[in-house]
DSSP file (Angstrom, degrees, kcal/mol; ACC not computed):
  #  RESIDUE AA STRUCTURE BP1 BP2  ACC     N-H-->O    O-->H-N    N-H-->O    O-->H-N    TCO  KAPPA ALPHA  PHI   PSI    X-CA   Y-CA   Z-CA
    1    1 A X              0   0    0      0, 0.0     2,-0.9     0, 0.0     0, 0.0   0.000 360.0 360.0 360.0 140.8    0.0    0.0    0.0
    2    2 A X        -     0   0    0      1,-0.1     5,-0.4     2,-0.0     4,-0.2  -0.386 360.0-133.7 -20.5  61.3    0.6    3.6   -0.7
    3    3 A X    >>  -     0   0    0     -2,-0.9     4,-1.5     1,-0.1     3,-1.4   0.087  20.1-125.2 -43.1 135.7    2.0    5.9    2.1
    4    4 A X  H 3> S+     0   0    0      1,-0.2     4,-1.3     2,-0.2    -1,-0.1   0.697 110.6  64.5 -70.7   5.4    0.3    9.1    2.3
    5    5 A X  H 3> S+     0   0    0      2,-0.2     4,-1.2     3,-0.1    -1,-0.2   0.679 107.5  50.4 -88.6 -23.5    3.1   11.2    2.0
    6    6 A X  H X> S+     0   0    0     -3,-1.4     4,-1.8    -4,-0.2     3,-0.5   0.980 106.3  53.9 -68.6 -67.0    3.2    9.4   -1.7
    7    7 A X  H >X S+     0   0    0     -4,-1.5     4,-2.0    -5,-0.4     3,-1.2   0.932 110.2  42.5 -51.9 -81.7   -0.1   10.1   -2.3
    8    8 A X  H 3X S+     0   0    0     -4,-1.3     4,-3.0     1,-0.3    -1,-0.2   0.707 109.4  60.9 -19.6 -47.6    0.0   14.0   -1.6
    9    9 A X  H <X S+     0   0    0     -4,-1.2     4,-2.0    -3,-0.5    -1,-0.3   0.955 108.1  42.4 -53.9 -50.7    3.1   14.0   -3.4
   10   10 A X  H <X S+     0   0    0     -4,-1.8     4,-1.9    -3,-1.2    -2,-0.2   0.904 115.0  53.7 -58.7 -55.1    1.1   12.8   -6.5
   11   11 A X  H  X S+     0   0    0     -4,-2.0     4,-1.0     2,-0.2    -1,-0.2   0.811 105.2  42.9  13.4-101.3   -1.4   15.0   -5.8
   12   12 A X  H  X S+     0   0    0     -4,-3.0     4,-2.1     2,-0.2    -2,-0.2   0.698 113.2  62.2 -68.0 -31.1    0.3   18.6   -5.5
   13   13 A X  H  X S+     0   0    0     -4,-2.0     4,-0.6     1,-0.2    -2,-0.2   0.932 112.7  33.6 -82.3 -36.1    2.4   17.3   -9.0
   14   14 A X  H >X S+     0   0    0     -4,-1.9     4,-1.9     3,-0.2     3,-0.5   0.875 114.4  54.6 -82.1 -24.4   -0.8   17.0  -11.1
   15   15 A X  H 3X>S+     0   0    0     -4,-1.0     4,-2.8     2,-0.2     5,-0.6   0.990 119.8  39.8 -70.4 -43.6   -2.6   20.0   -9.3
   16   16 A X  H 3<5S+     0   0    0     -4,-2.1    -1,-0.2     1,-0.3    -2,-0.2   0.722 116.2  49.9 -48.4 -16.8    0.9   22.0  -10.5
   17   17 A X  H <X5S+     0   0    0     -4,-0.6     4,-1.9    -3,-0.5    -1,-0.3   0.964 111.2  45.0-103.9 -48.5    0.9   20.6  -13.3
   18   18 A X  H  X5S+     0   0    0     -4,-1.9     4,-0.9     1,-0.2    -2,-0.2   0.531 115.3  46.0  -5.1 -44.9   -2.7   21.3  -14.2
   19   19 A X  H  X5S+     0   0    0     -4,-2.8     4,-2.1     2,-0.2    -1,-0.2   0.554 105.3  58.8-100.2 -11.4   -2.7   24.8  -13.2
   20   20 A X  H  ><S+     0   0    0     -5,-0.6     4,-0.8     2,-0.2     5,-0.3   0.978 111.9  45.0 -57.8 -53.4    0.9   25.1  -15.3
   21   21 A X  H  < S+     0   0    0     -4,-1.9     4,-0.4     1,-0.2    -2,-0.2   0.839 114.6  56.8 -66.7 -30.1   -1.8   23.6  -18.7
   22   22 A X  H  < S+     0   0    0     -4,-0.9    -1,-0.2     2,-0.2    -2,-0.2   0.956 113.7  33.0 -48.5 -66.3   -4.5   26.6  -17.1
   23   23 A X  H  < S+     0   0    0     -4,-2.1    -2,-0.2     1,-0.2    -1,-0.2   0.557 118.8  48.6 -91.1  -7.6   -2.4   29.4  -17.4
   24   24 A X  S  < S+     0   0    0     -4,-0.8     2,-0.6     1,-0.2    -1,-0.2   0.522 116.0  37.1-101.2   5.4   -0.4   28.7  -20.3
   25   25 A X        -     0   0    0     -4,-0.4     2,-0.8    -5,-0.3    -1,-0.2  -0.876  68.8-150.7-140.6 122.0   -3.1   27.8  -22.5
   26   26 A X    >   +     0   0    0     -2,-0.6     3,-2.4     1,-0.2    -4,-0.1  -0.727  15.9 176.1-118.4  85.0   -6.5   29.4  -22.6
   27   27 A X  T 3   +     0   0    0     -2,-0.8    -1,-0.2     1,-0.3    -5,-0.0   0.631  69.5  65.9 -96.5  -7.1   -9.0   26.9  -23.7
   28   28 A X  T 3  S+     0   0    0      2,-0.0    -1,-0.3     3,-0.0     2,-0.1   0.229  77.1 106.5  -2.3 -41.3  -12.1   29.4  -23.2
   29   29 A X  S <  S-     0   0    0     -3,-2.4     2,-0.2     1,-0.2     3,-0.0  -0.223  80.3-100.2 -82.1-169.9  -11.3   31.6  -25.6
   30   30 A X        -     0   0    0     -2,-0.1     2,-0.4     1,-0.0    -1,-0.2  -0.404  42.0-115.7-104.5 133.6  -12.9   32.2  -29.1
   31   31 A X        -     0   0    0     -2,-0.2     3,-0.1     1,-0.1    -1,-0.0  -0.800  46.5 -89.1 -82.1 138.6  -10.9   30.6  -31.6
   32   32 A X        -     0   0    0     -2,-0.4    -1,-0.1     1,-0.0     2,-0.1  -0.186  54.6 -95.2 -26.0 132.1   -9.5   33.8  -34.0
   33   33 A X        -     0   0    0      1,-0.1     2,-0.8    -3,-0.1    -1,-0.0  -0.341  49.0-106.8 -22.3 125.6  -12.2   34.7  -37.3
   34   34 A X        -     0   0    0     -3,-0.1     2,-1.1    -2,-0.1    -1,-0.1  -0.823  26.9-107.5 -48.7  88.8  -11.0   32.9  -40.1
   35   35 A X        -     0   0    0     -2,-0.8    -1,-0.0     1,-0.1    -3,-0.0   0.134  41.2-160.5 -27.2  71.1   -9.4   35.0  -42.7
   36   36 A X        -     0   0    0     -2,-1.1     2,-0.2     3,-0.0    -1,-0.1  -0.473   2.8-162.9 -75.9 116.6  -12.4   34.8  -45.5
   37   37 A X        -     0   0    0      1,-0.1     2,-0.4     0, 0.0     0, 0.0  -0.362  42.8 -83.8 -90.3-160.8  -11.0   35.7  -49.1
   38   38 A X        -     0   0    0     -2,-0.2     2,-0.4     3,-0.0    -1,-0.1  -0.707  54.8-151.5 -89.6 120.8  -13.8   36.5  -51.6
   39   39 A X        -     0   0    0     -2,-0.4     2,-0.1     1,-0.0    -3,-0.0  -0.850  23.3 -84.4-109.2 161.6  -15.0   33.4  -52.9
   40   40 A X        -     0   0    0     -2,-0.4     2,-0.6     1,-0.1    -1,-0.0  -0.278  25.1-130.0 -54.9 132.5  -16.3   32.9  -55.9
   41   41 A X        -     0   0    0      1,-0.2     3,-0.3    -2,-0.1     5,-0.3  -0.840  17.4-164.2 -98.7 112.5  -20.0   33.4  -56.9
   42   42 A X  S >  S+     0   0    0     -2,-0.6     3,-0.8     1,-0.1    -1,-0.2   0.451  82.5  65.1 -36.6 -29.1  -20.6   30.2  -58.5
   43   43 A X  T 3  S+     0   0    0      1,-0.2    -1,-0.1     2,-0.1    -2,-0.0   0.357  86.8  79.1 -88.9   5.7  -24.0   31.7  -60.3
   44   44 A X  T >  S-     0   0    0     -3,-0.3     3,-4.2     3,-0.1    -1,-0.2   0.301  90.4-140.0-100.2  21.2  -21.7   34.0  -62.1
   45   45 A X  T <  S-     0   0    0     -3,-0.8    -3,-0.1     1,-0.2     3,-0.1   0.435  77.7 -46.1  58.3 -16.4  -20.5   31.5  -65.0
   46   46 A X  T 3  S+     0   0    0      1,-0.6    -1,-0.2    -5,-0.3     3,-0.1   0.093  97.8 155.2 122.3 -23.0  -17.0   32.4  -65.1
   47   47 A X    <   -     0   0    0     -3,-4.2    -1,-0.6     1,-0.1     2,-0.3  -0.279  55.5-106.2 -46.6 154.6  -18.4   36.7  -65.1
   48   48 A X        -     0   0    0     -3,-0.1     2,-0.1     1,-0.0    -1,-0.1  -0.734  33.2-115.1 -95.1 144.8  -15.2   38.5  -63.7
   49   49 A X        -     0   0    0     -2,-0.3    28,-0.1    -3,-0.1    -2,-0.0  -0.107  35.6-166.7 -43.5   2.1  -15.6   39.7  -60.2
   50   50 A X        -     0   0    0      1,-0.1    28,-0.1    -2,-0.1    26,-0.0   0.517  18.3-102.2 -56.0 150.4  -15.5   42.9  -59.9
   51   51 A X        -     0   0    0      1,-0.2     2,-0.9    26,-0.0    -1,-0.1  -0.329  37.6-110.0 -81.3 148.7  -15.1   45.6  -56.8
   52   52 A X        +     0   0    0     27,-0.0     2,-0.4    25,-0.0    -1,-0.2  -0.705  52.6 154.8 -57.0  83.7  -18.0   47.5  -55.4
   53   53 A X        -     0   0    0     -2,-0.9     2,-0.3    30,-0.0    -3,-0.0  -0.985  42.3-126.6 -95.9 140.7  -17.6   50.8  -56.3
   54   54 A X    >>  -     0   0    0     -2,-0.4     3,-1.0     1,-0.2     4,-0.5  -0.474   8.4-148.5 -74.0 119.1  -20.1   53.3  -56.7
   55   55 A X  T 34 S+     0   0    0     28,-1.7    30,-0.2    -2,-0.3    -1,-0.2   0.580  98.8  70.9 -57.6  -9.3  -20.2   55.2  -60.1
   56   56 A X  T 34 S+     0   0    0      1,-0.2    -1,-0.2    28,-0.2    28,-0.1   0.509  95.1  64.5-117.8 -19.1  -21.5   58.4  -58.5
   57   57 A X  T <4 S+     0   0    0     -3,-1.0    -1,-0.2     2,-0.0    -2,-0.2   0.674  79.3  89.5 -19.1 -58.5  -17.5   58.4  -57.0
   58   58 A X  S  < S-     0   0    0     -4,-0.5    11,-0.0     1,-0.2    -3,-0.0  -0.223  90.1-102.5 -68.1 146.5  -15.5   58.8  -60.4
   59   59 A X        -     0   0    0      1,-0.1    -1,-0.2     3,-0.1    -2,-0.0   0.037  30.5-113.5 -61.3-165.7  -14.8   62.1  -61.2
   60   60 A X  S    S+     0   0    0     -3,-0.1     9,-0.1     2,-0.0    -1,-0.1   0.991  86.6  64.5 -75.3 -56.9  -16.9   63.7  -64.0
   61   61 A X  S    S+     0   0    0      1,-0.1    -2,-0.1     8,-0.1     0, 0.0  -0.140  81.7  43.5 -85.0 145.8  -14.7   64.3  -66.7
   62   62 A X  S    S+     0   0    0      1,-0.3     2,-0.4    -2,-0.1    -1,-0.1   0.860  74.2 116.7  86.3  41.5  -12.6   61.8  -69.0
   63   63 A X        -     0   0    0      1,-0.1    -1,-0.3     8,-0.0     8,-0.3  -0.977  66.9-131.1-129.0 146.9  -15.2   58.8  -70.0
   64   64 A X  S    S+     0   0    0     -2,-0.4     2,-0.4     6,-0.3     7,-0.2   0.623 111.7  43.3 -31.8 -32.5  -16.5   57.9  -73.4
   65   65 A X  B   >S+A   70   0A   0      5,-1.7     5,-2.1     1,-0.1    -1,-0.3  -0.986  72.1 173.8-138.4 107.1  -19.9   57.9  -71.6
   66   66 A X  T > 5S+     0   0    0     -2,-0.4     3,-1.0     3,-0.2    -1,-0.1   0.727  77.2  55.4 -65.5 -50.6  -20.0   61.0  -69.4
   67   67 A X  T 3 5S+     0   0    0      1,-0.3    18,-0.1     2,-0.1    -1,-0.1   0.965 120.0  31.3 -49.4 -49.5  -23.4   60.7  -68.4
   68   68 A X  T 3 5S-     0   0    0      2,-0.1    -1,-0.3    16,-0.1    -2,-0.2   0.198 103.9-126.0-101.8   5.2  -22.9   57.1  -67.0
   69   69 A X  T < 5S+     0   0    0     -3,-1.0     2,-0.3    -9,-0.1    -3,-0.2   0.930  70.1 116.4  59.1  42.3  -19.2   57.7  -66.1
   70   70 A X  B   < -A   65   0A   0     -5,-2.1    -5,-1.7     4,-0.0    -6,-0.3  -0.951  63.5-133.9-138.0 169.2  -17.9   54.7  -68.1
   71   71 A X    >   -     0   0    0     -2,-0.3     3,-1.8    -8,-0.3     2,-0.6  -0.658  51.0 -85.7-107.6 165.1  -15.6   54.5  -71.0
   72   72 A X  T 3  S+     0   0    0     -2,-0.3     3,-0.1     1,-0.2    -8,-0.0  -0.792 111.9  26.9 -95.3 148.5  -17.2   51.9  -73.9
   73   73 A X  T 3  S+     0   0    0     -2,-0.6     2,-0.3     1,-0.3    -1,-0.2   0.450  83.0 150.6  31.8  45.4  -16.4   48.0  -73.5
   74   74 A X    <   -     0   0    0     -3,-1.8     2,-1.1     1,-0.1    -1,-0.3  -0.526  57.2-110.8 -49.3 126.0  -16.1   48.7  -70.1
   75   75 A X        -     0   0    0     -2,-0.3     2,-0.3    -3,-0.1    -1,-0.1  -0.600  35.0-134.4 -81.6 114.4  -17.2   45.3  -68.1
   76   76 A X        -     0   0    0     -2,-1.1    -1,-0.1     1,-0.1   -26,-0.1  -0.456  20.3-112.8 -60.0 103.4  -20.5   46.2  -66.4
   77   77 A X        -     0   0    0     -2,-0.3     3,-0.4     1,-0.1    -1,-0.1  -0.144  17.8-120.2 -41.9 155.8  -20.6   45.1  -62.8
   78   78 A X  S    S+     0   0    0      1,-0.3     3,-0.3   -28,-0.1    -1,-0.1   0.929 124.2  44.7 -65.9 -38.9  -23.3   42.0  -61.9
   79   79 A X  S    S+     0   0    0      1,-0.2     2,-1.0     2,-0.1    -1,-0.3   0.681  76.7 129.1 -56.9 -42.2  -24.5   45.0  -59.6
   80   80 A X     >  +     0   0    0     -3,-0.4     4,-1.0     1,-0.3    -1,-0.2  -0.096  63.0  51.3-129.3 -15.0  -24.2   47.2  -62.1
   81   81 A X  T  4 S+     0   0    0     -2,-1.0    -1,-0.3    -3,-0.3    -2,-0.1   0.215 114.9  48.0 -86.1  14.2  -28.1   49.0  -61.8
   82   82 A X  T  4 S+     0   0    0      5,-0.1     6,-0.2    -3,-0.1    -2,-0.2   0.522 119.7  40.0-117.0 -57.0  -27.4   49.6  -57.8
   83   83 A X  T  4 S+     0   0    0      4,-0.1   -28,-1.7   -29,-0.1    -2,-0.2   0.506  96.9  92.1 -86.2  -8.9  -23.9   51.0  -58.8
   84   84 A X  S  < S-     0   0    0     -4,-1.0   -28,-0.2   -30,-0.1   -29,-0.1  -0.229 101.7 -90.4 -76.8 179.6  -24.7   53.3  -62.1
   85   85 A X  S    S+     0   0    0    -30,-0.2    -1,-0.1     1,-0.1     4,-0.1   0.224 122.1  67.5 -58.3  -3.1  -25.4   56.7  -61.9
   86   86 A X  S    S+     0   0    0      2,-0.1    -1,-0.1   -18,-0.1     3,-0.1   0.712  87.8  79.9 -85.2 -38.5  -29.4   55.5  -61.6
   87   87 A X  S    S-     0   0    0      1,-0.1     2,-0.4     3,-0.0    -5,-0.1   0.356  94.9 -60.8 -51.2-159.5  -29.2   54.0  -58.5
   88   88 A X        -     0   0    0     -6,-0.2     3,-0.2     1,-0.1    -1,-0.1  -0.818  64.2 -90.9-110.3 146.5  -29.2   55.2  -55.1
   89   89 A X        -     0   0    0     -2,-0.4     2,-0.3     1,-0.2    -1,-0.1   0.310  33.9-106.5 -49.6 174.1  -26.9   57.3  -54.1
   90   90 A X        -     0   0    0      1,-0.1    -1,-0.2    -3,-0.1    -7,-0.0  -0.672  45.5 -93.9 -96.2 154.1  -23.8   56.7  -52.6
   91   91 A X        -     0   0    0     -2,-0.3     3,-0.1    -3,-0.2    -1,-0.1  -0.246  26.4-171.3 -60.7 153.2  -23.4   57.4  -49.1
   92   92 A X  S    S+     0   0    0      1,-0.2     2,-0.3     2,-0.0    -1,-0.1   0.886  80.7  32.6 -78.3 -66.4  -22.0   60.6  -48.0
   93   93 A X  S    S-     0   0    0      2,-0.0    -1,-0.2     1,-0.0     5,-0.0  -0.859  89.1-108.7 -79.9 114.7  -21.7   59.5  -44.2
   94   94 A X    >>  -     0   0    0     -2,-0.3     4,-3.0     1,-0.2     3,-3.0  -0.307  46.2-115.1 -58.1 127.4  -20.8   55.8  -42.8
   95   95 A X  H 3> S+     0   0    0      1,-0.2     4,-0.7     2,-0.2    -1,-0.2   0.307 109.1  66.3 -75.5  30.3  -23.8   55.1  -41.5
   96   96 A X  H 34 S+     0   0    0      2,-0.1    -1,-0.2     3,-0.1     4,-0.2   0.439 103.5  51.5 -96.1  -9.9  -23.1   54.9  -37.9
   97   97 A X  H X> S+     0   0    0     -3,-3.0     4,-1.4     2,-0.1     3,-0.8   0.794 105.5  59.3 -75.4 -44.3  -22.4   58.7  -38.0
   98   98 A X  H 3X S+     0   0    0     -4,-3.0     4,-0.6     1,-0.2     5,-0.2   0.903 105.9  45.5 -13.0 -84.5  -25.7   59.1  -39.7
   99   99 A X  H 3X S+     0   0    0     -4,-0.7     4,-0.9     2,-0.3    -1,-0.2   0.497 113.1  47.5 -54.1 -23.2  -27.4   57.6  -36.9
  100  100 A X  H X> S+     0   0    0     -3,-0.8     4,-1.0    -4,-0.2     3,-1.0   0.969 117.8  46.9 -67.1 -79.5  -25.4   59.7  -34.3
  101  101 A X  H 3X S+     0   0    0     -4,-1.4     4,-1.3     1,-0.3     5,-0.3   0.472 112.8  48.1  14.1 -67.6  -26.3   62.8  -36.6
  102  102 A X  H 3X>S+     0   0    0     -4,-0.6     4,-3.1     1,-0.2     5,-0.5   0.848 112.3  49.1 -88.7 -36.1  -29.8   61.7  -36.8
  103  103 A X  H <X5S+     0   0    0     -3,-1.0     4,-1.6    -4,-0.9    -2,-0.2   0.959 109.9  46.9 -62.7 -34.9  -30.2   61.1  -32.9
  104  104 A X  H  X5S+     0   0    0     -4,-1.0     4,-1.5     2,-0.2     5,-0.3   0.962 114.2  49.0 -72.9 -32.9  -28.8   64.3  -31.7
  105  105 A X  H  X5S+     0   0    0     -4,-1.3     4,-1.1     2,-0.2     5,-0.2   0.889 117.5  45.5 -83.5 -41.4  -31.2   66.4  -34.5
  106  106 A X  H >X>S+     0   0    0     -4,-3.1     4,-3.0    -5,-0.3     3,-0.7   0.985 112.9  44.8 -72.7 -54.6  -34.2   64.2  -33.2
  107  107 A X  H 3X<S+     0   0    0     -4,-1.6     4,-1.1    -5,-0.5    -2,-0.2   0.863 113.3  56.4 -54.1 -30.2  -33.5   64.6  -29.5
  108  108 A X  H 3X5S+     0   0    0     -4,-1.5     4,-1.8     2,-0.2    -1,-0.2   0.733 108.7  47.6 -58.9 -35.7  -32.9   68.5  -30.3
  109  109 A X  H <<5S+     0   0    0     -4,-1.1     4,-0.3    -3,-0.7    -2,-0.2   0.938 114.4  39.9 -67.7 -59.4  -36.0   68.8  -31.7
  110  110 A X  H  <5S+     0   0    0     -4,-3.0     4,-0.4     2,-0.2    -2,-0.2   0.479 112.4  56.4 -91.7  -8.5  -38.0   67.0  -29.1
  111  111 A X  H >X<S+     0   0    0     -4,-1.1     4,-3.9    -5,-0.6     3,-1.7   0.892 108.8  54.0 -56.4 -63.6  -35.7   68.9  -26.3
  112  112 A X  H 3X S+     0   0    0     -4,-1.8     4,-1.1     1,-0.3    -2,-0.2   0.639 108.3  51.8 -62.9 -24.3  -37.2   72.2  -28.3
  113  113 A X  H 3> S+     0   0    0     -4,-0.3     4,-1.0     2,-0.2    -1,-0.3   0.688 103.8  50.9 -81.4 -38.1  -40.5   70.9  -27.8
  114  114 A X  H <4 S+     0   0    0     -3,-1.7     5,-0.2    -4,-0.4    -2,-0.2   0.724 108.9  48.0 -62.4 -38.8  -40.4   70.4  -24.4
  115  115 A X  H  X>S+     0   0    0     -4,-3.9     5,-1.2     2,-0.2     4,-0.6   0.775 115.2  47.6 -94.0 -21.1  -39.1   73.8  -23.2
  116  116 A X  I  <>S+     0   0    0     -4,-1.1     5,-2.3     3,-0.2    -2,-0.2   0.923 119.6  42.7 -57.0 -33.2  -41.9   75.6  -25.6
  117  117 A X  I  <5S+     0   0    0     -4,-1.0    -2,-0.2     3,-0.1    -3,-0.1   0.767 131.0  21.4 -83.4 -25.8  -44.4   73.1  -24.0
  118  118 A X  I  45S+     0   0    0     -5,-0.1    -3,-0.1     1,-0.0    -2,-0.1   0.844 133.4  32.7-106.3 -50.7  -43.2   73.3  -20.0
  119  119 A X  I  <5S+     0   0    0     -4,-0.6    -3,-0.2    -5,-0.2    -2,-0.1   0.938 120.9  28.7 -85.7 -57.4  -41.4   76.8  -20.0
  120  120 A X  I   <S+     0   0    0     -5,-1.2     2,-0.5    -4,-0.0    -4,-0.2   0.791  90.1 107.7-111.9 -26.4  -42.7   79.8  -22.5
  121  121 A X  S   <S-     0   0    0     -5,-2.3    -4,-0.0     1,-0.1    -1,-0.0  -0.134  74.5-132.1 -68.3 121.6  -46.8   78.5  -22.5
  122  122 A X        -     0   0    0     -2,-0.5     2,-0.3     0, 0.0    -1,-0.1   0.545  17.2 -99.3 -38.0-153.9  -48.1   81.0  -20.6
  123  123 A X        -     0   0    0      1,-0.0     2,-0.2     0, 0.0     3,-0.1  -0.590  48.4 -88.8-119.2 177.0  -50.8   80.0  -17.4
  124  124 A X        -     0   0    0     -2,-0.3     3,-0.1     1,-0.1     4,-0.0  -0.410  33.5-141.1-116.3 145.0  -54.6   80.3  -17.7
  125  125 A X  S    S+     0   0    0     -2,-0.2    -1,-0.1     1,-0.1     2,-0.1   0.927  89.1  32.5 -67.4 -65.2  -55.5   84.5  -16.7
  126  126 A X  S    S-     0   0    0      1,-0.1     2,-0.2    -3,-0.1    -2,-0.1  -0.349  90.4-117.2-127.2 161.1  -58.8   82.9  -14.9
  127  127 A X        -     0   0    0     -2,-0.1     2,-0.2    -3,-0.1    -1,-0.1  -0.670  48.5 -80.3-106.0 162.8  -59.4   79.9  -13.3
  128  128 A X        -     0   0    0     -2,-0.2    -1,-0.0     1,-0.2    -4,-0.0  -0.578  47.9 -98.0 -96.6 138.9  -61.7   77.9  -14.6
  129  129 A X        -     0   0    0     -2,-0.2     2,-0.6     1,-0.1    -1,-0.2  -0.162  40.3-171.5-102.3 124.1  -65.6   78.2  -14.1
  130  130 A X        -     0   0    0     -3,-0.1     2,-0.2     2,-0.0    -1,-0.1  -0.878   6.1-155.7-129.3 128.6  -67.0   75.9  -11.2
  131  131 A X     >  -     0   0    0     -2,-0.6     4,-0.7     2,-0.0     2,-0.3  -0.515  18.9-123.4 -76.3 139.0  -70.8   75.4  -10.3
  132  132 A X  T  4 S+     0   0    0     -2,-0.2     4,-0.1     1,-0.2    -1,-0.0  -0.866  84.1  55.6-107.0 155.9  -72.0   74.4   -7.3
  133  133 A X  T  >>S-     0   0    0     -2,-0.3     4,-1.5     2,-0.1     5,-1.0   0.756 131.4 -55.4 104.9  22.5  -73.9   71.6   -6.8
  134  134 A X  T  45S-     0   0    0     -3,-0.2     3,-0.4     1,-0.2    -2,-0.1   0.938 117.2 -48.4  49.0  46.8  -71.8   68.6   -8.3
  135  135 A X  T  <5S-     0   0    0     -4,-0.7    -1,-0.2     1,-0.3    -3,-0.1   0.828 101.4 -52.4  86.6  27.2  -71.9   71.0  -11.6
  136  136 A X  T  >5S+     0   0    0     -5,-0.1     4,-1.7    -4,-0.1     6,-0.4   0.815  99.1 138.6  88.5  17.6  -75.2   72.0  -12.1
  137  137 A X  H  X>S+     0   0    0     -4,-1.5     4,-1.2    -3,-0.4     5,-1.1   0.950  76.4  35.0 -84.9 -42.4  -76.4   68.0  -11.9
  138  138 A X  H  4<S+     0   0    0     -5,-1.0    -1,-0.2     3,-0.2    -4,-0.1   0.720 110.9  57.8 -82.7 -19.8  -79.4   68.5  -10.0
  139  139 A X  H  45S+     0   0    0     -6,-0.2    -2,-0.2     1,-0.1    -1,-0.2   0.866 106.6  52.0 -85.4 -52.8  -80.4   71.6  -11.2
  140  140 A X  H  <5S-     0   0    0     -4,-1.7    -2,-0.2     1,-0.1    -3,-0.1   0.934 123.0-100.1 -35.9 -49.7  -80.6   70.1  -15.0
  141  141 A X  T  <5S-     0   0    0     -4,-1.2     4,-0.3    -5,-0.3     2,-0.2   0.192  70.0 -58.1 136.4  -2.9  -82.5   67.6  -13.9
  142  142 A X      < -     0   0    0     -5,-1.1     4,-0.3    -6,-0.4    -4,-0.0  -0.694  55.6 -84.6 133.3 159.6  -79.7   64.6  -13.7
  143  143 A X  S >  S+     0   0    0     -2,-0.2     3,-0.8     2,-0.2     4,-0.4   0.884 126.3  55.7 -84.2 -20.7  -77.3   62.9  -16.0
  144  144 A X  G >  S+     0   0    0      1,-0.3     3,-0.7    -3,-0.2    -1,-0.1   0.843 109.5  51.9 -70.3 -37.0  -79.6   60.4  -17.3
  145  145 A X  G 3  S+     0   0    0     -4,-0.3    -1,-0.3     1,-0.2    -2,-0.2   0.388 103.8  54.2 -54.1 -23.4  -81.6   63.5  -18.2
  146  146 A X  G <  S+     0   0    0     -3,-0.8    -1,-0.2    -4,-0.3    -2,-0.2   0.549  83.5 123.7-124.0 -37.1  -78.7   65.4  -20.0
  147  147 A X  S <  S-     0   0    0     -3,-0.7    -3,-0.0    -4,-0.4    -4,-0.0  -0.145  71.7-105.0 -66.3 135.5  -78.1   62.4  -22.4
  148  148 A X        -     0   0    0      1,-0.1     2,-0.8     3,-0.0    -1,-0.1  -0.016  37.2-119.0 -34.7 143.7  -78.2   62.8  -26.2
  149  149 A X        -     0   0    0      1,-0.1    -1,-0.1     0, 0.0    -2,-0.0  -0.915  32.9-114.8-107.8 111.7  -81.5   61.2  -27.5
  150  150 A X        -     0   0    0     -2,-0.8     2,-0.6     1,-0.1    -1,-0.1   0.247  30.4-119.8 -35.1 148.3  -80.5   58.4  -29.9
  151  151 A X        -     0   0    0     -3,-0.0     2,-0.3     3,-0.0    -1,-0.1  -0.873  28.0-160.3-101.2 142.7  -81.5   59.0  -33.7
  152  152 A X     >  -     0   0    0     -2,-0.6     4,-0.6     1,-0.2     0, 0.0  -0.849  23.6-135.5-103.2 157.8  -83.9   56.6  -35.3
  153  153 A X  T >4 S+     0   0    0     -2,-0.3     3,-3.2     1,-0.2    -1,-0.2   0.993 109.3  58.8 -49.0 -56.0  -84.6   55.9  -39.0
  154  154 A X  G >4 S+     0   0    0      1,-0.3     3,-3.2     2,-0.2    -1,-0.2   0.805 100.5  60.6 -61.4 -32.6  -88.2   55.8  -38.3
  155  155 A X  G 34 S+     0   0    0      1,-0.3    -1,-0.3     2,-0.2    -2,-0.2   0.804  98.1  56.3 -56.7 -29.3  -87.9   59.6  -36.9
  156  156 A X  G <<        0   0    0     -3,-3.2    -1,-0.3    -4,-0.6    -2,-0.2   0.267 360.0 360.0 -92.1   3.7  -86.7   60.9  -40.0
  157  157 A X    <         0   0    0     -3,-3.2    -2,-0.2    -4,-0.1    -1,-0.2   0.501 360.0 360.0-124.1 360.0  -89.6   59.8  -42.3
C-alpha cells in the first residue's frame, strides 16, 4: 500500500501541473475569425468579379460615356443598376455617423419641444368656471336627463 506522504506528493504534482496547462493555454477563448477571401460566386459562370464601387465616385470628366461615367467596353458590374449613376446614391456618411447625426437632431427637436411646451406657454388668466352643486347636476334635472337622444330611422320619415 501507498503511504500518504506518496499520495500528496502525487497529488500537488498534477494539481501544478494542471494549473501550469490553465495558465499557459486558454482553452475558453474564441478561436481567431478565419481569414475569408472573396470566394467565388458560382451563379456567375465564369463573369469577372468585380469591386464595389459606386459610379457616383469617379470624377466627372474623361469617360467615353459621361453621363454614365464609363468609358465603352467597359465590363459592367453584376451590380451594375445599384452602382450606375441611376441607383441610389452613394453614401455621404458611414452610416453609424448618420445615426449619431440623426439622434442628436431628433432629440434637439424634441428637447425644443419640451421647453416651448413646460417653459414659454403661458398660465390660464382665470381659473376655470366651477358650479356648485356637483356641476349643475341636480339643477338640469340629472345625468340620465342630459343624455343625447339616440336618432332613429323611423324619426326621420
Amino acid at each position: 500500500m501507498q503511504s500518504a506522504s506518496n499520495v500528496a506528493r502525487r497529488v500537488a504534482g498534477r494539481r501544478a501541473a494542471s494549473l501550469k496547462t490553465i495558465t499557459c493555454s486558454r482553452s475558453y477563448a474564441t478561436p481567431p475569425a478565419p481569414i475569408v477571401k472573396d470566394e467565388v460566386d458560382p451563379q456567375l459562370g465564369g463573369y469577372p468579379q468585380l469591386p464595389w464601387i459606386y459610379k457616383q465616385t469617379r470624377p466627372a470628366k474623361g469617360w467615353d460615356d459621361p453621363q454614365m461615367r464609363r468609358n465603352f467596353g467597359e465590363i459592367l458590374h453584376e451590380k451594375e443598376e445599384m452602382l450606375s449613376m441611376w441607383g441610389p446614391d452613394a453614401p455621404v456618411v458611414p452610416p453609424r455617423t448618420a445615426l449619431y447625426q440623426f439622434t442628436i437632431a431628433t432629440l434637439a427637436f424634441v428637447g425644443f419641444g419640451l421647453l416651448v411646451n413646460t417653459a414659454l406657454v403661458p398660465k390660464r388668466p382665470a381659473i376655470p368656471r366651477e358650479y356648485p352643486y356637483s356641476g349643475l347636476v341636480t339643477e338640469l334635472g340629472g345625468l340620465e336627463e342630459n343624455k343625447a337622444i339616440p336618432e332613429d330611422e323611423s324619426d326621420e320619415e
